[in-house]
C-alpha positions as CSV (number, residue, x, y, z in Angstrom):
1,X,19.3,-9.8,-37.2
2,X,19.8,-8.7,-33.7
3,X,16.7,-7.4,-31.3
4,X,16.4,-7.1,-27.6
5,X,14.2,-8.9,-25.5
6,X,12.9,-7.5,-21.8
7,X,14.1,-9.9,-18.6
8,X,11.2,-9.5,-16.4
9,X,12.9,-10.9,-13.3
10,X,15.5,-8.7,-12.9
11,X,15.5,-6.0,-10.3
12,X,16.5,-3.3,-12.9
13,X,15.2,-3.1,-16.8
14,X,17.6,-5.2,-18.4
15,X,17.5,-6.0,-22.6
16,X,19.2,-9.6,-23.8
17,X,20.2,-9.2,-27.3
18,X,18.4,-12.4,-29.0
19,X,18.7,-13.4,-32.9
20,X,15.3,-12.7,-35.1
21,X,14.5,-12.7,-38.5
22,X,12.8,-9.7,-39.9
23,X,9.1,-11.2,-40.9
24,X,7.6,-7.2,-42.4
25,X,7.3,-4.0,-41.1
26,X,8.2,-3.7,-37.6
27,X,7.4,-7.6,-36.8
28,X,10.6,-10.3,-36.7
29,X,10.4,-13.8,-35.5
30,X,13.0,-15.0,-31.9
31,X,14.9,-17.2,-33.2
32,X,17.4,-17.8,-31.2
33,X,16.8,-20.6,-28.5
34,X,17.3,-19.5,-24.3
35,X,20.3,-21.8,-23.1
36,X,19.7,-21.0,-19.7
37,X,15.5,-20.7,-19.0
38,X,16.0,-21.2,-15.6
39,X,18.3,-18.5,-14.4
40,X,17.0,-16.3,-17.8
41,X,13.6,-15.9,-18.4
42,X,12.9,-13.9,-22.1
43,X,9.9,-11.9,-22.2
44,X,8.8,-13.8,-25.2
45,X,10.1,-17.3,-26.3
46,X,11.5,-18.8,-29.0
47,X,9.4,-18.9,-32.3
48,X,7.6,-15.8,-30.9
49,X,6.4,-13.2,-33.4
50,X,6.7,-9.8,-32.0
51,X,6.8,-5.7,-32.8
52,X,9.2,-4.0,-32.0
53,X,10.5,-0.4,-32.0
54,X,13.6,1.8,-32.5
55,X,14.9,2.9,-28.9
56,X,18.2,4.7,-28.1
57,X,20.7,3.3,-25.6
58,X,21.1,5.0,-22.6
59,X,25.2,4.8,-22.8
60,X,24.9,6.5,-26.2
61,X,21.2,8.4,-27.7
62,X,22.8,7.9,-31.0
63,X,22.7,4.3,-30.7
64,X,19.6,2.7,-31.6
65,X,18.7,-0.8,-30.8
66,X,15.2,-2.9,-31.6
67,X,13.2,-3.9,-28.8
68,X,10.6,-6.5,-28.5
69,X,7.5,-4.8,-26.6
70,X,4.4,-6.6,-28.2
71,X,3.7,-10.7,-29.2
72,X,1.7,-11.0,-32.1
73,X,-0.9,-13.6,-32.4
74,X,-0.2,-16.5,-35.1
């Protein structure tokens, strides 16, 4: 499954798509491992639990993507 993670350090609000595994409810589980930390950094890192929530695309309202906006504690 396919959710999008925030990259604090860029200028602009940018999403990475990452691979997760749906856990329950709105929770799922990064993962997919950052190849490239140093130029990249995820908002939340691999093995991360987090929420996340339905959020249209700005090219396209109709397209709805998952985005990561909360870690849950273990």
């Amino acid at each position: 499954m396919r959710i999008y993670v925030d990259l604090p350090d860029e200028a602009v609000a940018v999403w990475c798509p990452v691979e997760a595994i749906h856990i329950q409810g709105d929770v799922y589980q990064i993962v997919e491992v950052n190849a490239d930390p140093e130029d990249t950094r995820w908002a939340f890192d691999t093995g991360a639990k987090v929420r996340c929530r339905p959020t249209p695309t700005r090219d396209d309202p109709k397209n709805i993507i998952l985005v990561a906006y909360e870690k849950i504690s273990n």
